[in-house]
N, C-alpha and C positions, 0 to 999 in steps of 0.2 A: 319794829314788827308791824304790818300790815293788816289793817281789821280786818282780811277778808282773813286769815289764818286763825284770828280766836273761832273756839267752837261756839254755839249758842244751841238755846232750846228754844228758839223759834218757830215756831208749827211751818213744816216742810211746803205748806199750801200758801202761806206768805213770803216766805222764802223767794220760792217759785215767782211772784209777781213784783217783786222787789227790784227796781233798777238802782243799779247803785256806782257811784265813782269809781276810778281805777282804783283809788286804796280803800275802797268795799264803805264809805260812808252813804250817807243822803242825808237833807235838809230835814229839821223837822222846826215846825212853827208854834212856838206857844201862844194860846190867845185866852185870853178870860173866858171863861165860859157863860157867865151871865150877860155880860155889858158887850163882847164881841171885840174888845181893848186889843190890838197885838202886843204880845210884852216882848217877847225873846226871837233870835233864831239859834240852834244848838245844831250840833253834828247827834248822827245816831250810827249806828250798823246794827244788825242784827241782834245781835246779847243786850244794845241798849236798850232797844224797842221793846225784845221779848221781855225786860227786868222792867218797863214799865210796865207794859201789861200784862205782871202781873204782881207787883207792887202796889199798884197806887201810886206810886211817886216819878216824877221824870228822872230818867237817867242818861246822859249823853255820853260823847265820846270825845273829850278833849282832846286838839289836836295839837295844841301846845305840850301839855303835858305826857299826850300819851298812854290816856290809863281812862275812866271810867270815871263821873263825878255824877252823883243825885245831885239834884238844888235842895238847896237849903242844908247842908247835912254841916256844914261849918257856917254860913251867913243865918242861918235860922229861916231864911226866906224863900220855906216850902213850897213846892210845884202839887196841888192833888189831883190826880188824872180825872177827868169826866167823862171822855171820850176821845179815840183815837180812830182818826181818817186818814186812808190810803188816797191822794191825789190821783185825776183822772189818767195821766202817764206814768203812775206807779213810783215815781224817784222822789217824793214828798209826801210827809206826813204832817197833818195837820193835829196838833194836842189841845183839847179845850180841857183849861183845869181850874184851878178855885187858888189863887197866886194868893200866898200870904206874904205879905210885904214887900220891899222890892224886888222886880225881876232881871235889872240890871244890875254889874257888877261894880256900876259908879255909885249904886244907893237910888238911882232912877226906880219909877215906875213901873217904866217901861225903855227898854233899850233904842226907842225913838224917838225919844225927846229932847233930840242935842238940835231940832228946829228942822224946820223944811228949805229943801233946797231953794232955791231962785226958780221962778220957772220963764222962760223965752216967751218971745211975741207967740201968738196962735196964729194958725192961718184957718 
């Protein structure tokens, strides 16, 4: 089934400004809200976004599974929303929230800590 086909209570005025993938996702970014940390990247659509804001909790759109997952609701390692930004092109959202424990699904941090790539000569 296709996210752009679930309904959502999404306020009609975000909706509207929303760019979104062929199967009706977009990016959203979790980052700490105090220290600026990036921890995650998730899928959202519309029902995910609207059930964060108005939750408190992140909720994304798994695309392995198919279905709808909060963090933390099985790992214990809760997402609590502080705020939520709409990117200057609309197809990103950015979540600053209060990460309790880790935010990857390896037991990481942060889902960027598997090390930095190599980088090439500069010119």
């Amino acid at each position: 089934m296709s996210s752009t086909a679930r309904p959502s209570g999404l306020d009609p005025a975000i909706v509207a400004r929303l760019k979104r993938t062929d199967d009706g996702l977009f990016p959203a970014v979790a980052q700490q809200y105090d220290t600026g940390e990036v921890l995650m990247l998730g899928w959202m659509d519309d029902e995910a976004l609207h059930r964060t804001l108005t939750t408190g909790r992140c909720t994304y759109w798994s695309r392995s599974r198919g279905e709808y997952w909060v963090k933390g609701d099985t790992s214990g390692h809760v997402q609590h929303v502080k705020s939520v930004a709409l990117d200057c092109d609309a197809d990103t959202v950015l979540v600053k929230v209060d990460q309790v424990g880790a935010a990857c699904h390896t037991g990481d941090r942060t889902c960027f800590d598997a090390g930095d790539l190599p980088l090439g000569p500069r010119v």
